[in-house]
C-alpha positions in Angstrom: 56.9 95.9 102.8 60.1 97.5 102.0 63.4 96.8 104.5 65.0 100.1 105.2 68.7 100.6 105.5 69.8 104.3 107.0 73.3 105.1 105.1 75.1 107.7 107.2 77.6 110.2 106.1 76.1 109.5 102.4 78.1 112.0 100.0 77.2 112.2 96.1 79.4 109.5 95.0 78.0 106.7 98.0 75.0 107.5 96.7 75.8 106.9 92.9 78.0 103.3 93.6 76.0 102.1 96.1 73.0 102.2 93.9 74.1 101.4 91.3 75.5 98.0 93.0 72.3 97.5 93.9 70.6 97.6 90.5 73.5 95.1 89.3 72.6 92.9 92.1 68.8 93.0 91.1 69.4 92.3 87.9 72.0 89.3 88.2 69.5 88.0 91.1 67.4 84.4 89.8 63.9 84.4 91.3 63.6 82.9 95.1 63.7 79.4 95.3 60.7 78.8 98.0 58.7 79.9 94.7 58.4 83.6 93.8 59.8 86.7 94.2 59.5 88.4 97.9 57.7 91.6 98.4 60.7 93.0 101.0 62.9 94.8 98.7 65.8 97.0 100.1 64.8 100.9 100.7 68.4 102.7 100.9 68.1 105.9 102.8 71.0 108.8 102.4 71.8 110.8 105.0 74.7 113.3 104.9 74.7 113.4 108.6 77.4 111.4 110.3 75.9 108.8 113.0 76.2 109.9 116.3 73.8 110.2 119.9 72.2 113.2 118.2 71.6 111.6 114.8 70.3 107.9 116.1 66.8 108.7 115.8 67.3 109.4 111.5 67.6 105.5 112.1 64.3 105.1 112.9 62.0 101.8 111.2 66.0 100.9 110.0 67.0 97.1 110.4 70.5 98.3 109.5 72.7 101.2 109.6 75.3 101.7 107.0 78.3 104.0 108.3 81.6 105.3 107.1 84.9 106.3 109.4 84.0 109.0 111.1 80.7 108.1 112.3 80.4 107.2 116.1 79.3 104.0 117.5 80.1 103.3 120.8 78.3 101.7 123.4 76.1 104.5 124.2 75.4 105.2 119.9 74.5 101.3 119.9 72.2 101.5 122.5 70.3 104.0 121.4 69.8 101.5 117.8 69.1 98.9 119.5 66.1 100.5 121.2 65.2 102.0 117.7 64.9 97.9 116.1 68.5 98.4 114.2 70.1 95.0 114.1 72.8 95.1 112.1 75.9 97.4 111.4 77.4 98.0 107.7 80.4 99.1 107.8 81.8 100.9 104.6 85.8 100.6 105.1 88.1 98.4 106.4 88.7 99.8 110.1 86.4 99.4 113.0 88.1 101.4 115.7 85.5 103.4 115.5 82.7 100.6 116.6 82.1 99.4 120.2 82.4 95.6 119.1 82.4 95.0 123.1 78.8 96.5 123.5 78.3 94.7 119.6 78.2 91.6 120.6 76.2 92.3 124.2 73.5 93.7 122.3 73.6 91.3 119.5 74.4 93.5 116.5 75.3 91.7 113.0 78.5 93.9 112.2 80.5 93.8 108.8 83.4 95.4 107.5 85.1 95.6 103.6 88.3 93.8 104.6 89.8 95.0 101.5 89.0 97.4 98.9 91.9 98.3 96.2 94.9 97.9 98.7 96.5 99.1 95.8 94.5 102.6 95.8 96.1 103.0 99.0 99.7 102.2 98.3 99.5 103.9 95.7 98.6 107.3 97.1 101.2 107.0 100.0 103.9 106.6 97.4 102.3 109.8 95.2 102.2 112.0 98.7 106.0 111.2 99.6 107.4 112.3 96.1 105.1 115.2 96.0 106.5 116.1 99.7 110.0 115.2 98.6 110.1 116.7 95.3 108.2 119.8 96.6 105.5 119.1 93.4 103.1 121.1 95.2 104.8 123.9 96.1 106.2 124.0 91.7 102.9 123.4 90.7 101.6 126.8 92.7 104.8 128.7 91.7 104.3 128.2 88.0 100.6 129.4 87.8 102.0 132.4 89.6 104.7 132.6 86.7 107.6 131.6 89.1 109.9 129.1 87.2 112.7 129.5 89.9 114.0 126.0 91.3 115.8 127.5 95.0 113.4 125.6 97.3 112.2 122.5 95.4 115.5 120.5 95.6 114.8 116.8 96.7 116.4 113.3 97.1 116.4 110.7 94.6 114.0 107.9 96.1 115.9 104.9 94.5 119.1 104.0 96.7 117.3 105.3 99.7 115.8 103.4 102.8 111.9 103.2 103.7 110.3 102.0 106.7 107.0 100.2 106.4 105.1 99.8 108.9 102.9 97.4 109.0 102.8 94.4 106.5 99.2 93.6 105.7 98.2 93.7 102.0 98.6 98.0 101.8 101.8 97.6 103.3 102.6 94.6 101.0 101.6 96.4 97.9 103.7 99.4 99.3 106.5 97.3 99.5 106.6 96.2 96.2 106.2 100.0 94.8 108.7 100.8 97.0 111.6 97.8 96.1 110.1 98.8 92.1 111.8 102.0 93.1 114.9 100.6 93.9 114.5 101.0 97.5 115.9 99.2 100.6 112.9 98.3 102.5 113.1 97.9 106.4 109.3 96.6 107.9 108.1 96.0 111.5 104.9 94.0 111.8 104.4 92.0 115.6 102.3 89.2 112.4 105.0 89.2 109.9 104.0 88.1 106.1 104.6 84.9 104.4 104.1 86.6 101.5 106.6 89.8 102.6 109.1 87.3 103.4 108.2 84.8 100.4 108.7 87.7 97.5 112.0 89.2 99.5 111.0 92.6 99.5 112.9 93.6 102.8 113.8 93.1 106.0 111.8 92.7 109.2 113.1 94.2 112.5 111.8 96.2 115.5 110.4 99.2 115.8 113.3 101.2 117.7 115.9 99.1 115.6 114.3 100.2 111.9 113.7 103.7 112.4 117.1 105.2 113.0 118.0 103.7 109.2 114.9 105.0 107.5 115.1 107.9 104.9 110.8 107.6 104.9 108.3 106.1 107.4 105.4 105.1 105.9 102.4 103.8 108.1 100.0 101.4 107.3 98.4 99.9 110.6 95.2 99.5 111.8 94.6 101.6 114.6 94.3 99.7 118.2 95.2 100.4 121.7 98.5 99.0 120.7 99.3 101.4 117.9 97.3 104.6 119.5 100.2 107.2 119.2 102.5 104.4 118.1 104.3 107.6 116.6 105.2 109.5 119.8 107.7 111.6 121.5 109.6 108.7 121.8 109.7 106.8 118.4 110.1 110.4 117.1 113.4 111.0 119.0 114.4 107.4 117.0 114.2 109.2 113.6 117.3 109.8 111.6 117.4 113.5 111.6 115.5 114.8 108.6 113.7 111.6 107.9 109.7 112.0 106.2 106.5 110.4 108.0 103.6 109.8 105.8 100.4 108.3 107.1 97.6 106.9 104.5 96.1 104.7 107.7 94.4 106.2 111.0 95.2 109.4 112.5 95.4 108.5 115.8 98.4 106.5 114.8 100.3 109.6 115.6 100.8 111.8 118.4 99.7 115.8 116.6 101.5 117.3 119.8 104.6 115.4 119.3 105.1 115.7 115.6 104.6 119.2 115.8 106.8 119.9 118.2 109.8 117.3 115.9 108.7 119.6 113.1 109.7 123.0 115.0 112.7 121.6 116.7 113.7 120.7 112.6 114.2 117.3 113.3 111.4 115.7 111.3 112.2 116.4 107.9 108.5 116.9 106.5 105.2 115.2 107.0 102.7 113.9 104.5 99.2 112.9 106.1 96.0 111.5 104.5 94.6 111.3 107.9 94.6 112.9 111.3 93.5 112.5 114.4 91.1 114.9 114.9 89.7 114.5 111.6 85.9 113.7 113.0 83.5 116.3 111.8 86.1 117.8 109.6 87.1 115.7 106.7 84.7 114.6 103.5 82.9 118.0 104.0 83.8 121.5 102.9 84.5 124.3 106.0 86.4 126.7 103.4 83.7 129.4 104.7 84.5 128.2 108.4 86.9 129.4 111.5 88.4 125.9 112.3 88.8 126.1 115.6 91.3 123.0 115.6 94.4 125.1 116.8 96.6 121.6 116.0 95.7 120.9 112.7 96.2 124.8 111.9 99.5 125.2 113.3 100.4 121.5 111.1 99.1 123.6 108.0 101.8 126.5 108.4 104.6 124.4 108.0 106.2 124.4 104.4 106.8 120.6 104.5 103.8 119.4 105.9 101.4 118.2 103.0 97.8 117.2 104.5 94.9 116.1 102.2 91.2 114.4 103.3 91.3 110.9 103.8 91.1 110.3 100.1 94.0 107.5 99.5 91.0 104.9 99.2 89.2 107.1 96.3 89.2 105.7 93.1 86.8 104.0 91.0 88.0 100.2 92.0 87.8 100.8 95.6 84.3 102.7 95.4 82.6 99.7 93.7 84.5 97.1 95.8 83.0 99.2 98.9 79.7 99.0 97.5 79.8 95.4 96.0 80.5 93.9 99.5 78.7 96.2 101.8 75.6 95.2 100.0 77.2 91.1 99.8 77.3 91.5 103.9 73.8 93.0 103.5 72.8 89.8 102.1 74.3 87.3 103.9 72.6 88.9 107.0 68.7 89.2 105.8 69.2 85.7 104.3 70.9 84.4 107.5 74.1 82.9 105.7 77.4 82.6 107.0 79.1 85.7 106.5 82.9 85.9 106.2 83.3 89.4 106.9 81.3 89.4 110.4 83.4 90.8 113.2 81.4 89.3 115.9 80.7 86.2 117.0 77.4 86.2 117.5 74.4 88.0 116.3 70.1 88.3 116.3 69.0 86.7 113.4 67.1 88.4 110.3 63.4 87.6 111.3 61.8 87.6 107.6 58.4 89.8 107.2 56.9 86.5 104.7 57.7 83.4 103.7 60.2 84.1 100.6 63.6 85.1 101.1 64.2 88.7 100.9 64.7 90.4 97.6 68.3 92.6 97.4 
């Protein structure tokens, strides 16, 4: 008897990493030690759907649920799982804002995140969207195909020489950082859990929020998103800006207030904003509405702003961070159905794995 796993909001290339991690792990995997093979292989089910209180029941005969960002589990979605026999949550990023880990751990739920895939990807992408914003690359790149070689309109700054906030010092931020000093950049950081390492390789300064901001030439945000950082960028920290100073956000979109940057944008105070990720992004991003009315009156009025770059939660993709995803998800997968310690469990306490036979289960 197979053990089925329901993957939610499963596009092409989940399909093709995650099983092709899979047929690594069967191949590199020595026979069971209580002596023979088990008959309870893994049976991976795609579903492009996103998990929600409407899509619980595709999760049906499921000991696990696989999800992504944008699918919903709160205490209502986790309920509902736990009345279908689901017992364990794999989560396919780093963030769990998005799971209930409250109602988690009431119901007994094995949940797992990838604490790190390609911080690098990441970092790398913020710095690519602030010199494309900055040096208007975009905007050339559709000008030329039109045959328009004029410059008026694509003058920028020179990054090195010029200050950078970075928020939030974990290992994006840190490999930010060390882009950014590369650069020749002054960096200024605020971080409540300051890095050793930060500190240690003397890539900037730390200091507080309100202090930092008024220095910065370019915000850059790369926090997890909590009910301390909901809206951490707000009408208020806005206001703190240096007139004409860039935001870019490669993190969570509820990190910043839509309403409030919109309204810094119009009264030309916020120089330009580059965003990887938004708020109201749910339903939206990783699927194509070019035949749609988006009804989303926010996210259309960011779009008609000339320096306002927006692009779908794609900072992560690259090859690295896809099989790093896929490598661990299926690692926590493991460590669950064979009831070993797993370090990327982010609860305390969980039902264990009750095995169909005698042998340990075959990934």
């Amino acid at each position: 008897m197979s053990i089925k796993i329901a993957v939610f909001s499963a596009k092409p290339y989940d399909k093709q990493y995650i099983a092709a991690a899979l047929a690594a792990k069967k191949e590199d995997s020595s026979p069971a030690t209580d002596g023979g093979p088990s008959d309870n292989p893994l049976d991976l089910v795609f579903h492009d759907f996103a998990l929600g209180l409407d899509t619980v029941a595709l999760a049906r005969g499921a000991i696990a649920v696989c999800v992504f960002v944008n699918d919903v589990l709160n205490e209502a979605v986790l309920e509902a799982l736990n009345k279908e026999g689901v017992r364990a949550v794999l989560l396919r990023c780093a963030g769990y804002n998005h799971v209930d880990l409250v109602a988690a751990e009431r119901l007994g739920f094995f949940v797992a995140n990838v604490p790190s895939y390609s911080p690098e990807a990441v970092a790398e992408f913020s710095v690519a969207l602030l010199q494309t914003l900055n040096r208007h690359t975009h905007r050339a790149y559709n000008r030329v195909r039109e045959g328009n070689f004029a410059l008026d309109g694509l003058l920028g700054v020179t990054l090195h020489g010029k200050t950078v906030g970075v928020i939030g010092t974990g290992r994006i931020g840190l490999a930010a950082a060390r882009i950014f000093k590369g650069y020749g950049c002054r960096i200024l950081a605020y971080d409540p859990y300051k890095s050793d390492d930060f500190v240690k390789e003397d890539l900037g300064t730390y200091g507080e929020l309100d202090d930092i901001l008024p220095q910065c030439d370019f915000v850059s945000l790369y926090c997890p998103l909590t009910k301390d950082t909901h809206h951490l960028v707000n009408e208020h920290t806005l206001t703190k800006l240096k007139p004409g100073a860039m935001l870019i956000n490669t993190s969570r979109g509820g990190l910043i207030s839509t309403k409030a940057v919109i309204a810094s944008l119009k009264s030309r105070h916020l120089g330009g904003v580059a965003l990887d990720v938004y708020e109201g992004e749910g339903g939206l991003f990783y699927n194509d509405h070019s035949g749609d009315i988006i009804d989303d009156d926010e996210l259309m009025r960011l779009m008609t702003f000339p320096n306002v770059l927006i692009c779908g939660h794609q900072a992560f993709f690259t090859v690295e961070a896809l099989t790093e995803i896929a490598n661990v998800t299926l690692q926590n997968c493991t460590d669950y159905l064979l009831s070993h310690p797993c370090p990327n469990s982010l609860v305390r306490s969980h039902k264990l794995f009750v095995r169909r036979d005698s042998y340990p289960v075959r990934i």
